[in-house]
C-alpha positions in Angstrom: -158.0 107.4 -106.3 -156.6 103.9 -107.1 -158.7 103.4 -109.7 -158.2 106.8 -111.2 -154.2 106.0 -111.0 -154.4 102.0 -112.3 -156.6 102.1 -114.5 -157.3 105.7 -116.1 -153.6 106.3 -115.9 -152.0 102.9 -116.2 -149.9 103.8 -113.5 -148.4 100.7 -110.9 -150.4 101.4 -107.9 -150.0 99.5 -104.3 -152.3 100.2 -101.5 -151.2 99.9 -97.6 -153.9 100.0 -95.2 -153.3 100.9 -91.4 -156.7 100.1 -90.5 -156.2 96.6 -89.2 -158.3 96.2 -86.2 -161.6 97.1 -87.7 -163.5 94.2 -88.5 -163.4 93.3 -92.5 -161.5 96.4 -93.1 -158.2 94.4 -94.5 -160.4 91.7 -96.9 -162.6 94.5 -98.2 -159.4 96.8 -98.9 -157.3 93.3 -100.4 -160.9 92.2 -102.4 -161.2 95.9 -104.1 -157.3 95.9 -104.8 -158.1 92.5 -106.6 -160.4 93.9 -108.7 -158.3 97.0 -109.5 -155.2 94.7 -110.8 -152.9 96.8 -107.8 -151.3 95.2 -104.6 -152.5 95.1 -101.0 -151.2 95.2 -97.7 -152.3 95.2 -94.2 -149.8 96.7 -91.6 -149.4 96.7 -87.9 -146.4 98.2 -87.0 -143.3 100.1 -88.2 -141.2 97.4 -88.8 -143.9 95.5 -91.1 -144.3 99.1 -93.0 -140.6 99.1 -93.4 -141.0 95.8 -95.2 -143.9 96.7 -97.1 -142.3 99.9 -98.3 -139.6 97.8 -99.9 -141.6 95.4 -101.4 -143.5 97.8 -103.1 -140.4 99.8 -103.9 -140.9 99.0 -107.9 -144.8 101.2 -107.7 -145.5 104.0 -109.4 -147.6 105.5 -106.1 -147.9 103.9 -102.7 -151.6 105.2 -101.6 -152.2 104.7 -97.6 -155.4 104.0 -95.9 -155.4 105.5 -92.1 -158.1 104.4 -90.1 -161.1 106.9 -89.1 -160.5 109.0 -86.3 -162.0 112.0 -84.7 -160.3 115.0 -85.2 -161.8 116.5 -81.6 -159.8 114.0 -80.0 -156.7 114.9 -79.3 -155.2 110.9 -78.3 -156.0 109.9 -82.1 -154.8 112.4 -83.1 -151.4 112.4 -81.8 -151.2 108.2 -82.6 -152.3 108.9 -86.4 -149.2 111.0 -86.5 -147.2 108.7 -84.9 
């Protein structure tokens, strides 16, 4: 999708990934953005999104990156939406 939206479509493209306890998830995300020409983020909280969503205020699309979860249990679930 970023690629589709940077580079097919010239568009200003940021990507915030969520995903930030899974081992290599944040350098793979940050090496791929690289490549693609768009910015990168890793967040950990609300308050850090907050910042992120105004630094990236100028983009053309913000696409998010959620971590995996199971959709049969409910606990994920409920914290994806939180």
């Amino acid at each position: 999708m970023a690629y589709q939206l940077a580079v097919k479509e010239g568009r200003k493209v940021g990507v915030v990934t969520l995903d930030v306890e899974r081992i290599g998830a944040v350098p793979s995300l940050v090496s791929y953005a690289c490549i693609l020409g768009v910015r990168c983020a890793g967040v950990y909280d609300l308050i850090e999104l907050g910042g992120c969503l105004e630094k990236f205020k100028d983009l053309d699309v913000i696409l998010f990156d959620t971590r995996g979860i199971n959709p049969r249990i409910k606990l994920e679930l409920k914290e994806l939406a939180d």
